[in-house]
N, C-alpha and C positions, 0 to 999 in steps of 0.2 A: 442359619447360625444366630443365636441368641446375642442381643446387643448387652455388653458388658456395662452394667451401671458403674459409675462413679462413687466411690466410698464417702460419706460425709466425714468419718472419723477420719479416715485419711490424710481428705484436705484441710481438717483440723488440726491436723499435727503438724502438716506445713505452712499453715498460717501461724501455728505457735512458733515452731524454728525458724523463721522468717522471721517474725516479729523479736526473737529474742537479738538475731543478728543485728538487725537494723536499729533499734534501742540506742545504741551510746553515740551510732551517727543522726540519729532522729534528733538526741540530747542538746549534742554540738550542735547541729542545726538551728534547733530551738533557741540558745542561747544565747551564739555569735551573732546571729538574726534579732533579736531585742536589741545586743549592743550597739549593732551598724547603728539600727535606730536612733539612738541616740549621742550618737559621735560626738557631735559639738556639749552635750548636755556632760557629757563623760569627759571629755578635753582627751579624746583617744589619739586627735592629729595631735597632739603637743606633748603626748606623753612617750617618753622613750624607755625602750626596754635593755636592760643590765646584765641580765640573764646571759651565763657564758653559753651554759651548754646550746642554749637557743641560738644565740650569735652565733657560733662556730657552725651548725647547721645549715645556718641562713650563707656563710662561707666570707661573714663580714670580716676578715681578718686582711692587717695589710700585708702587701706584700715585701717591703723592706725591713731594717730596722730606724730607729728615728734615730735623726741627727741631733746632739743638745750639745748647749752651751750655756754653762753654769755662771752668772756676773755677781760680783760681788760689789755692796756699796757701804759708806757708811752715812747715815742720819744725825745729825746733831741734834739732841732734845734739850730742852733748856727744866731740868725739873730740879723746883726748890733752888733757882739761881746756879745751880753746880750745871757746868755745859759737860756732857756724856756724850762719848763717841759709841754706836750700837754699828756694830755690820750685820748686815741684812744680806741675804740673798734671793736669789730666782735662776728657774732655770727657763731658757729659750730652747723652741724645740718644735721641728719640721719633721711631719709622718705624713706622707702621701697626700699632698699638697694641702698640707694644713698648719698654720702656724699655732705654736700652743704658748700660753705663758703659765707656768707652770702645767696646773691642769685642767686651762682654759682657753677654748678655742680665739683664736683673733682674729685670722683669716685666713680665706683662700692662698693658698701659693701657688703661681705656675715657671717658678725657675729655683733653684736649688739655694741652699741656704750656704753659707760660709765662714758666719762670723758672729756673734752676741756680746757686746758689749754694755759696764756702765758709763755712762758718758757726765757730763755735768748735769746739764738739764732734762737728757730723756737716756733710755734704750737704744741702742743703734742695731738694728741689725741690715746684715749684708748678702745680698743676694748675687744673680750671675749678672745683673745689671741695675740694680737698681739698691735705694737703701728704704728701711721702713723706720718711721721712727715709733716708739711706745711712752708712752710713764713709764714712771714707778710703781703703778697702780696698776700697768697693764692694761690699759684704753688705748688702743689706736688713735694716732697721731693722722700724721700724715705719709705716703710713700713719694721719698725724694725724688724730685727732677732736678738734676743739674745742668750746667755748660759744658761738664769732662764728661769724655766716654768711659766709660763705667762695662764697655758691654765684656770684658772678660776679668772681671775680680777673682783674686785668687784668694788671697783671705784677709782676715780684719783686724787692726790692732789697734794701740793708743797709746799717743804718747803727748803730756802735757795734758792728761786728763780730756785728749781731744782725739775723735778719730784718726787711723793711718788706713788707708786703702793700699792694698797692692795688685798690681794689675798684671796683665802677661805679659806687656814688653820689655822688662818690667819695670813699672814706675813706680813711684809713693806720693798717694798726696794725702794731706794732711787736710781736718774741715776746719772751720774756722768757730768760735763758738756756740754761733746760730744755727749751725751744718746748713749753710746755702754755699759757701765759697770756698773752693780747694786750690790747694795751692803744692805745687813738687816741691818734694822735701827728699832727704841723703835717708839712705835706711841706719839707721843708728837709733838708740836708745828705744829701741819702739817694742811695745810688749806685744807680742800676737796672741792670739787667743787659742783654747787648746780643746778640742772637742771633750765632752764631757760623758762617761760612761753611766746610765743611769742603771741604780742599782737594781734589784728584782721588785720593791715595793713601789719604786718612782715610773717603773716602765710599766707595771701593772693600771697605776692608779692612771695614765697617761691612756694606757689601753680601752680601760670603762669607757673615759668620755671619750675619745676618737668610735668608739661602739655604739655606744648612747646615743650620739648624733644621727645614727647610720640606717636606725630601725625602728620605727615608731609603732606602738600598740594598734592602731588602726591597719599597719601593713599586717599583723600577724592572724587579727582576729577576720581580717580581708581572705587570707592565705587557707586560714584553718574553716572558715564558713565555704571555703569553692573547692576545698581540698585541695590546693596548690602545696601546701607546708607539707604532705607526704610524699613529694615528689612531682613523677610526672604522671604517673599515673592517677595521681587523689582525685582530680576531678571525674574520673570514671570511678572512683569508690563512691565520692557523695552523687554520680548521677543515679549507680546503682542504690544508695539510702533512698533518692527520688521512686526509683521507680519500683524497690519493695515497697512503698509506702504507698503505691497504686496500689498494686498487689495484694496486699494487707485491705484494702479498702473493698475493694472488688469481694474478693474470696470470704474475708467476714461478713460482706450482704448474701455471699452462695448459703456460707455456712449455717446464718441464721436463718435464711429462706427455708433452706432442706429442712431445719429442724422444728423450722413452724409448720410445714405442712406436715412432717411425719407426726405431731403432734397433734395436727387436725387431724388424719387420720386415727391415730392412735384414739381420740375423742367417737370418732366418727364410728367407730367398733363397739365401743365398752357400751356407745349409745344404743345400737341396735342387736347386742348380744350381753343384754342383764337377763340374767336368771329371772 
């Protein structure tokens, strides 16, 4: 039985549809591979990515909705000798253990939020056990320790311009102006604070930076170079770009070997069969 030769055209055609395949993983490849290179030179760890549809893929979304409380205060400016009352606000606001002041992160949370007020000299806010103090500025203070047990607040209010705690037995204490020293007070005349519904532009812009923080350009171009970012299977897509790219190497040395010798040959005829 005659041994069937191998087509060169053949493997020609599937070294071209091979190579056409493998092109835009070879690309990505090429690409994401320069950038790793130069991460620090790119500030890739520090850059975050905004991109909804990318987030929502990535399945960065929280799973509540945020808790806010809107404080309102007023400023005295002294301009051109006339004293002017300006009210200012801000809103306080706890998503999946993150404190925000307006639409800036301030810190880690790990107990539930209850209360935002404006106090004389800072922010107060009120947690399941503890208090956190802020500016007006929005800089982290310090987080209250006291002498009172604190460990089941129920919510926050003020009265005299000065915090009201309530707690579950239930008590009221009242901080003193420095908020170091609490003292039981009658509940009367006490304003409590009212959670605050943020509307679809405030809970948006709240959302970027809770996102932004969550996903930095180094995880995605990390994801998209291993093929992790198509799932679970991409890593076996870029292995397979790997190893068309053998493939493609190999079979183009077959390809052009065959057509070198058929060309020697081809020479080797015309040489010994001229008229």
């Amino acid at each position: 039985m005659a041994k069937r030769k191998t087509n060169p055209f053949t493997a020609f055609l599937w070294h071209r549809r091979i190579g056409l395949f493998a092109l835009v993983l070879v690309v990505i490849l090429a690409i994401t591979g320069i950038m790793l290179n130069h991460t620090k030179k790119l500030s890739l760890d520090e850059t975050f990515v905004n991109n909804s549809l990318l987030l929502n893929w990535y399945g960065i979304t929280p799973d509540d909705e945020p808790v806010s409380f809107r404080i309102e205060y007023n400023l005295e400016n002294n301009l051109e000798d006339d004293l002017e009352n300006k009210t200012q606000s801000h809103i306080i606001s706890a998503w999946n253990h993150q404190l925000f002041f307006d639409d800036t992160v301030i810190t880690k949370l790990e107990q539930n939020m209850h209360g935002a007020i404006g106090a004389e000299q800072f922010i107060v806010v009120a947690l399941d056990s503890e208090i956190i103090l802020l500016s007006y500025d929005g800089e982290f203070i310090e987080r209250i320790s006291t002498s009172i047990s604190f460990s089941n607040i129920q919510r926050l209010g003020m009265k005299y311009k000065r915090p009201v705690i309530e707690t579950s037995e239930p008590l009221y204490y009242m901080a003193d102006e420095h908020i170091l020293d609490w003292d039981v007070i009658i509940n009367e005349d006490i304003k409590w604070t009212v959670p605050y519904k943020l509307n679809e532009d405030e809970r948006e812009a709240l959302l970027v930076v809770y996102r932004g923080n969550g996903l930095t350009l180094e995880r995605v171009i990390l994801d998209l170079h291993s093929g992790r970012i198509f799932g679970s299977y991409g890593v076996y897509l870029m292995d397979a770009a790997a190893i068309a790219l053998l493939w493609l190497s190999f079979s183009g040395l077959w390809v052009w070997n065959s057509r070198r010798r058929k060309m020697q040959k081809k020479k080797h005829y015309q040489k010994h069969h001229r008229n």
